[in-house]
N, C-alpha and C positions, 0 to 999 in steps of 0.2 A: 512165676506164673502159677495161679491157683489151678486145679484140674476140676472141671463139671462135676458134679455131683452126679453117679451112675447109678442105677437101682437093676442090677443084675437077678434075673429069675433065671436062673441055675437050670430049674428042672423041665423050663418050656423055651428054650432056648434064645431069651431075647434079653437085650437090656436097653433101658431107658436112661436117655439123657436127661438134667434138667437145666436150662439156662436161667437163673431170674427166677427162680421159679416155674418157671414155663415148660411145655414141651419143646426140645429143640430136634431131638434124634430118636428113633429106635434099631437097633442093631441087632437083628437077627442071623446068628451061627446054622448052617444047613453041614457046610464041609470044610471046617475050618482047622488051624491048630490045635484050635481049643478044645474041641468036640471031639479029634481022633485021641485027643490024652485024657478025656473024661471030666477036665475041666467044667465044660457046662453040656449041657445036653443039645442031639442034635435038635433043630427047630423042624418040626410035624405037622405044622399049621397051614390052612389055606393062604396062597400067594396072587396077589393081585393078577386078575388077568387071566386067570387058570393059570401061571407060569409052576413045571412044575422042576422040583430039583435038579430033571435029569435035563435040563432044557441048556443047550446052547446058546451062545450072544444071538445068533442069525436068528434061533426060535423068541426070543424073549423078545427082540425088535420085531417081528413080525407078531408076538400076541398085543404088542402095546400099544403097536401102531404107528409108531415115528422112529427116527433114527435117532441115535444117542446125539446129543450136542457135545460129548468129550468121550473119546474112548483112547483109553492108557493103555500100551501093548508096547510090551519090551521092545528097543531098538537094537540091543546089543545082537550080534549075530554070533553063533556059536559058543551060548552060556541060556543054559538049559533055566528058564522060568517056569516058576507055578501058577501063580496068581496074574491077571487081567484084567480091569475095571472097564463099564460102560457106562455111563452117567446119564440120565432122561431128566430134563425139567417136563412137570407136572403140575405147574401152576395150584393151589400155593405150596407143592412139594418139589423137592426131590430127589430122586431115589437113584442106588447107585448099586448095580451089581456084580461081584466079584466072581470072578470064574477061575476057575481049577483050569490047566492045559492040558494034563494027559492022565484019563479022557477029559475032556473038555465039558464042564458041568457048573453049576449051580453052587458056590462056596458059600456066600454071604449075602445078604441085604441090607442096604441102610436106607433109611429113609425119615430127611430132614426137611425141616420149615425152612424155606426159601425167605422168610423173614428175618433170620437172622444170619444169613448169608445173604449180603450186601452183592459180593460179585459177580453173581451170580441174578438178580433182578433183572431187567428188562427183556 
C-alpha cells in the first residue's frame, strides 16, 4: 500500500493530506503525542464554530449544532483510556474530533472531503 502524500507545517500545527492531487484531509495537533514531545507544534488557530481547545464533546455538539453520527468511546471497563473520537458529517465535510479523558479536552481535529469517503455519503 502506498501512503498519501502528507505536507506537514511543523511550526502551525497542521498537516495536509493529498489524494490524486487533491485536498483529501487536514489534521490539526491541539493535545496530542506529538505536540507533548515537541514533534510538531501545538495548533493556535481559530476553530470552527468558536470550538475552543478547552471545550468538551457535550460543548463542541452543542456549538455545531447536531449530534455526532459516530462517537468511539472505549467499552472496555476498568483499563484507563486517553483518547475518544466524535465524528459530525458536514456535507461536503467531515470533521472528527479527538478528545483527551482526563481532563477531558480538545486533542485533535481532522477534517476530510466526504468525496472521497464513499461510506460515509448519503
Amino acid at each position: 500500500m502506498i501512503e498519501e502524500p502528507r505536507y506537514v507545517f511543523h511550526s502551525l500545527g497542521v498537516t495536509l493530506v493529498v489524494v490524486d492531487k487533491l485536498f483529501d484531509a487536514i489534521l490539526i495537533d491541539i493535545d496530542t503525542p506529538s505536540t507533548r514531545q515537541g514533534i510538531i507544534c501545538r495548533y493556535e488557530g481559530d476553530l470552527p464554530n468558536a470550538i475552543d481547545s478547552n471545550d468538551a464533546s457535550e460543548v463542541v455538539e452543542k456549538k455545531l449544532g447536531i449530534r455526532p453520527f459516530s462517537s468511539q468511546r472505549p467499552s472496555i471497563t476498568g483499563v484507563r483510556h486517553n483518547y475518544f473520537e466524535d465524528s459530525y458529517k458536514l456535507p461536503p465535510l467531515v470533521l472528527v474530533f479527538a478528545f483527551t479523558t482526563n481532563p477531558e479536552r480538545l486533542a485533535s481535529v481532522a477534517i476530510a472531503s466526504l468525496v472521497n469517503l464513499p461510506e460515509f455519503e448519503s
